[in-house]
C-alpha positions in Angstrom: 4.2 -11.4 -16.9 4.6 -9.2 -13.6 8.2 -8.1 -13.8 9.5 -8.2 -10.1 12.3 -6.6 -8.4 13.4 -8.4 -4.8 15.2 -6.3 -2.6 16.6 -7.7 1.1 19.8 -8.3 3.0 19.1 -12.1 4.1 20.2 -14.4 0.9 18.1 -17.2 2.0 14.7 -14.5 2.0 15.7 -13.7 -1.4 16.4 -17.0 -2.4 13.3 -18.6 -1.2 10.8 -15.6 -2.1 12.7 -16.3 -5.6 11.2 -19.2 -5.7 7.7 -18.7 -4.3 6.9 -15.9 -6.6 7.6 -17.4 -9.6 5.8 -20.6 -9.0 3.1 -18.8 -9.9 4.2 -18.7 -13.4 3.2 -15.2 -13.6 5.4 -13.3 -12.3 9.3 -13.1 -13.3 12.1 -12.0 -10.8 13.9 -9.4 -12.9 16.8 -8.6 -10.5 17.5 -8.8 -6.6 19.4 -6.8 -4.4 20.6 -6.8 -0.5 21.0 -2.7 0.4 18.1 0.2 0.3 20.8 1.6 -2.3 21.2 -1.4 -4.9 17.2 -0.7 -4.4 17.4 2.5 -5.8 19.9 2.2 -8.3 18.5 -1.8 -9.4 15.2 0.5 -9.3 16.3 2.8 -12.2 18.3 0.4 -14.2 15.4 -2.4 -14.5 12.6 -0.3 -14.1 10.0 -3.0 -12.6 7.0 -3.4 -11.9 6.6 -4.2 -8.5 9.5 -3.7 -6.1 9.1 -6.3 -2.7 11.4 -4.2 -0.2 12.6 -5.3 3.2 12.2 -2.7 6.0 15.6 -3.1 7.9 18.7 -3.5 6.0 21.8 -2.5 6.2 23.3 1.3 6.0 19.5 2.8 4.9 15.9 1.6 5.7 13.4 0.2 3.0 11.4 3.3 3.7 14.3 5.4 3.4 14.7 3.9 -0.4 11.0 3.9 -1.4 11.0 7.4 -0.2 13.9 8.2 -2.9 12.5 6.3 -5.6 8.7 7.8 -5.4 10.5 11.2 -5.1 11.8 10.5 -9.0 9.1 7.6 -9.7 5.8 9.1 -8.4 3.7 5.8 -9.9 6.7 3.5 -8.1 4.7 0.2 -7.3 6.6 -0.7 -3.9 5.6 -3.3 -1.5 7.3 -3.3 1.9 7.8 -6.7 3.3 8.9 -7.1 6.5 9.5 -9.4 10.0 8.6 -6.2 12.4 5.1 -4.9 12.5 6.4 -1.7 13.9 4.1 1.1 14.5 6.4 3.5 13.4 7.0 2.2 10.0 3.5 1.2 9.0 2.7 4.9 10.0 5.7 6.0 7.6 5.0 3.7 5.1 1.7 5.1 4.9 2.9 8.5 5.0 4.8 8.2 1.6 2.1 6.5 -0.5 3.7 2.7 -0.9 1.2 0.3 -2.3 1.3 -2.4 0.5 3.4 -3.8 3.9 3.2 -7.2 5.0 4.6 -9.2 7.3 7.1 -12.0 5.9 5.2 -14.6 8.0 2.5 -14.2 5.7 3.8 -16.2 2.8 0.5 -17.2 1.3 -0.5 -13.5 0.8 2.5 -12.7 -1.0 1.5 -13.8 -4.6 -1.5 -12.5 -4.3 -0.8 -8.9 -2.8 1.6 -9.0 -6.1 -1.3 -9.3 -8.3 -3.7 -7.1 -6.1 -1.1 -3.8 -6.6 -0.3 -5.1 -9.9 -4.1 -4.3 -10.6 -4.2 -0.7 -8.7 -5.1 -1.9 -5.2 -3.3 -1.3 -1.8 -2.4 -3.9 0.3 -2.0 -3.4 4.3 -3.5 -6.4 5.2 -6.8 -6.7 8.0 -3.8 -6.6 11.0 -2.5 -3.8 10.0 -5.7 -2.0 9.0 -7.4 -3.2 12.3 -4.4 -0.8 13.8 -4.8 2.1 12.0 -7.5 3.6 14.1 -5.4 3.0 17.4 -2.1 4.8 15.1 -4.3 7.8 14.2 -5.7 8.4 17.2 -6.4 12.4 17.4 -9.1 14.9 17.8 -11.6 13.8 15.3 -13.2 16.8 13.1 -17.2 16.3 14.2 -18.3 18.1 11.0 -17.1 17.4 7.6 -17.8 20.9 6.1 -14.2 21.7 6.6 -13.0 19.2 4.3 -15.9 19.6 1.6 -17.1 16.0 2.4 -20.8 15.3 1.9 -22.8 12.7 3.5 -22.2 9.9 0.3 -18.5 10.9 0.3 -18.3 10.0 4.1 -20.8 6.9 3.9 -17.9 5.6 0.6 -14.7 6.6 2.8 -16.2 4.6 5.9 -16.4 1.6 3.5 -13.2 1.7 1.8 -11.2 2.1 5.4 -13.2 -1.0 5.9 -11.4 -2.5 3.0 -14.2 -2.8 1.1 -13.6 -2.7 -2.7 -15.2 -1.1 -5.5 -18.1 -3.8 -6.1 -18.8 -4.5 -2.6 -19.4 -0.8 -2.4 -21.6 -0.4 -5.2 -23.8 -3.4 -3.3 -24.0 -2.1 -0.3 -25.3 1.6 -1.4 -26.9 0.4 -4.6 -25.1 2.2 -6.8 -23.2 0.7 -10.1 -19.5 0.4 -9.7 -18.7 3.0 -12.3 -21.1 5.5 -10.2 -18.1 4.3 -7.2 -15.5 4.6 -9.3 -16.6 8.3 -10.1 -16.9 9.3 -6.2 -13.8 8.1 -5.3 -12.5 9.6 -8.6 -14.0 12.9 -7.4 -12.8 12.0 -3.6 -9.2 11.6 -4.8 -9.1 15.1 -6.0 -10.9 17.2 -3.6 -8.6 16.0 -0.9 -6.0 16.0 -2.9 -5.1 12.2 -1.6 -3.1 9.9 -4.1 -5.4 6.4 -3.9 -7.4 4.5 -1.5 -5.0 3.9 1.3 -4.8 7.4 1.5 -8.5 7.8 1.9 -8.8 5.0 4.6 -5.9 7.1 6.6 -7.7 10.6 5.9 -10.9 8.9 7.3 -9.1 7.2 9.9 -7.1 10.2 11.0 -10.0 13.2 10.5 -13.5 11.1 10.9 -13.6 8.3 12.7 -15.2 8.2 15.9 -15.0 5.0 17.9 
């Protein structure tokens, strides 16, 4: 059972996410709150799983709590959920290593982005990831050397900033998915990135060429 922390200041969004999530039968609501501080403090004191997180609330943002809790909880499993698909905080909410931001219109990929973190995926979603070239838009490095990327490391980063996972990376460079596993294992390190997201943003942000 996925134990589930709800965090927003609209009772009826926590009431009815309530609900939806644990129709699954899989996962289990452990607490809910309506402030970015009850998030932090529920945070400590239940020690979930998963914590779904509005955005905007009042006194202190969503981002403003997940940035306090990763600060003390490095492996903090936080999905933002919100109404605005605001450049600004996708960028942020990028910037601090959450696992996922979607947009509350998008019931039906609730459950499911639930289970995807719960299993060591990110979650942004194809709008949001369809953006993120437009949000990183910068000079673009036009050779790798400086970031000790070889030609398989950028061929894997192009694919997972495509959202490809593991196995649909192994088929398209005929590789086994442990041989994947290991590049981005090794990828990870030399960059010094925490997990894929950050990859697709570090290839977004230092590669990409339209």
């Amino acid at each position: 059972m996925i134990r589930v922390l709800i965090v927003d200041d609209d009772v009826l969004v926590t009431t009815s996410l309530k609900t939806i999530i644990e129709a699954s039968g899989e996962i289990s609501v452990v607490g809910i709150g309506d402030s970015a501080i009850q998030a932090v403090e529920l945070y400590e004191e239940l020690q979930p799983d998963i914590l779904l997180m509005d955005i905007r609330m009042k006194e202190s943002t969503g981002i403003e709590a997940a940035t306090n809790i990763l600060a003390k909880n490095e492996q903090a499993v936080i999905l933002l959920l919100t109404t605005f698909s605001d450049d600004d905080y996708i960028m942020e909410a990028l910037r601090i290593g959450v696992k996922g931001y979607l947009l509350k219109q998008d019931i039906e990929a609730i459950v499911p982005s639930i289970k995807a973190v719960k299993n060591g995926q990110s979650v942004f979603g194809h709008t949001i990831m369809e953006r993120l070239p437009h949000l990183l838009q910068t000079e673009k490095i036009t050779c790798s050397e400086e970031h000790k990327v070889n030609e398989k490391d950028l061929s894997i980063l192009s694919l997972i900033a495509e959202g490809l996972n593991n196995k649909e990376i192994a088929d398209q460079l005929y590789l086994s998915e442990g041989t994947i596993r290991n590049y981005i294992s090794n990828l990870l390190e030399k960059l010094e990135l925490r997990d894929r997201t950050q990859l697709a943003v570090f290839y977004y942000k230092n590669i990409y060429v339209k």
